[in-house]
C-alpha positions as CSV (number, residue, x, y, z in Angstrom):
1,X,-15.4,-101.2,13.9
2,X,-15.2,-97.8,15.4
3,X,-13.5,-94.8,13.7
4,X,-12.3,-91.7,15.6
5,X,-11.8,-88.4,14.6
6,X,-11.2,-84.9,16.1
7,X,-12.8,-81.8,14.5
8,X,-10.2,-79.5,14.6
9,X,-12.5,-76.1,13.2
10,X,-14.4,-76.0,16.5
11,X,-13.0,-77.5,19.6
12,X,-16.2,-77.8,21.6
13,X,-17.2,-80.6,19.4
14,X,-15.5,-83.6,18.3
15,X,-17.2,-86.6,15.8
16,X,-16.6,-90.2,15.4
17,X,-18.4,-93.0,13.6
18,X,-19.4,-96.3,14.3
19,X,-19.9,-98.8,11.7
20,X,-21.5,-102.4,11.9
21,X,-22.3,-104.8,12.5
22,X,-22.2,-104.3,16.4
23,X,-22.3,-107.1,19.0
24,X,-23.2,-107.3,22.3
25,X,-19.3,-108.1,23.1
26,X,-18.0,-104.7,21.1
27,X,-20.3,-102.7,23.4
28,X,-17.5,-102.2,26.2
29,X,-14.7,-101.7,24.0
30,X,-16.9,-99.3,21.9
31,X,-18.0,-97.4,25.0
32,X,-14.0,-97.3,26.5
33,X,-12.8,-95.9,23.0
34,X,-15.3,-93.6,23.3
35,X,-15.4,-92.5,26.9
36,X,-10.9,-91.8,26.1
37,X,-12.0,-89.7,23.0
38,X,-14.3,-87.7,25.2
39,X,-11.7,-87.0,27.8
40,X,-9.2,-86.1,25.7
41,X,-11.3,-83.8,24.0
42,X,-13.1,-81.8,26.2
43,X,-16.0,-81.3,23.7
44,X,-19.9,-80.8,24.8
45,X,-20.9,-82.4,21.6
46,X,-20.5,-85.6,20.1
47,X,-21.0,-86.2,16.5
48,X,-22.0,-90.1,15.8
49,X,-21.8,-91.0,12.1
50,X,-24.0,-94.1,12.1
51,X,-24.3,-94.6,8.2
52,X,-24.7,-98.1,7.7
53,X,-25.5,-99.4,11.5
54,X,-28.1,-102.0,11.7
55,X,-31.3,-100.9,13.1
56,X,-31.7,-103.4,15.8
57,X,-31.5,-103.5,19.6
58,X,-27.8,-104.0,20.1
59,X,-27.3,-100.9,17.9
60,X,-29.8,-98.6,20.1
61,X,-28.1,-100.1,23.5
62,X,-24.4,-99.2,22.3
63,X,-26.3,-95.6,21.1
64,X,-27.9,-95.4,24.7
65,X,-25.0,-96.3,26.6
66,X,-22.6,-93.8,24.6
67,X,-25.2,-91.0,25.4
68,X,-24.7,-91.9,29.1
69,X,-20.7,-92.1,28.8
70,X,-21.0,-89.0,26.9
71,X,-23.1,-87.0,29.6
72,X,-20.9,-88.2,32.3
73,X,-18.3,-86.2,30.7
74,X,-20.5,-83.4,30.1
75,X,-21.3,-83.8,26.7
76,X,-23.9,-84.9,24.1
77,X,-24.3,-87.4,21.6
78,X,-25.9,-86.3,18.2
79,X,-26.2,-88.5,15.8
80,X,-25.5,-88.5,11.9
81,X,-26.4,-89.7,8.8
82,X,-29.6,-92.3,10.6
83,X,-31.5,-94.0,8.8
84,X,-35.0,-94.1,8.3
85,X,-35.6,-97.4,10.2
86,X,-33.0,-96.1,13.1
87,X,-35.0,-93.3,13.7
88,X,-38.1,-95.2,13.7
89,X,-36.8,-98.1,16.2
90,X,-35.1,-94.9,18.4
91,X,-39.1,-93.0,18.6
92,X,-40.8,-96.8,19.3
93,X,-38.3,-97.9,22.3
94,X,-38.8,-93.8,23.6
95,X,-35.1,-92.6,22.6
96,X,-35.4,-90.5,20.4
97,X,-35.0,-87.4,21.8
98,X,-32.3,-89.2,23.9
99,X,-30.6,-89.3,20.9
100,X,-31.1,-86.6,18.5
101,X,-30.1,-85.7,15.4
C-alpha cells in the first residue's frame, strides 16, 4: 500500500510513504502513483517514509526505479525512517548514495 501526502510548509518538497510488503506486480502501479504525485507537485525533493518495508530486492528495485521516475521530473528521492538492514542491503548492491537519507 502506498500513502500520499503533500507538505504544505515548503512547496519544493513533497513526502509519501510506502508500506509493505511490496511485490514485483505493485511496482508499476507504485511507480504511476508516484510519477502523478511528482507532477502535480512540482517538488525537487521527495521524502520516502519506508518504516516497516522489507529489506529485500523487490523493495530496493521499487526504491531504484522511483529515484529514476523522480529524477525524470527533476527531483530527488530521500528516504526516511530505513532501517538498519535497508541501509545495509542499499551500500552492498552500490545504492546507497542513489538513495540517501
Amino acid at each position: 500500500m502506498v500513502l500520499l501526502w503533500m507538505d504544505s510548509s515548503a512547496p519544493e518538497t513533497v513526502a509519501f510513504a510506502i508500506r509493505g510488503p511490496i511485490s514485483r506486480s505493485n511496482l508499476p502501479g507504485l511507480c504511476e502513483r508516484v510519477c502523478g504525485l511528482l507532477e502535480d507537485s512540482g517538488a525537487d525533493i521527495a521524502f520516502c517514509d519506508v518504516r516497516g518495508v522489507a529489506a529485500d530486492a523487490v523493495t530496493v528495485e521499487a526504491l531504484a526505479r522511483l529515484q529514476l521516475a523522480a529524477r525524470r521530473h527533476g527531483c530527488q528521492v530521500r528516504l526516511r525512517h530505513a532501517s538498519s538492514e535497508l541501509r545495509e542491503l542499499l551500500a552492498f548492491m552500490g545504492l546507497r548514495d542513489v538513495l540517501p537519507d
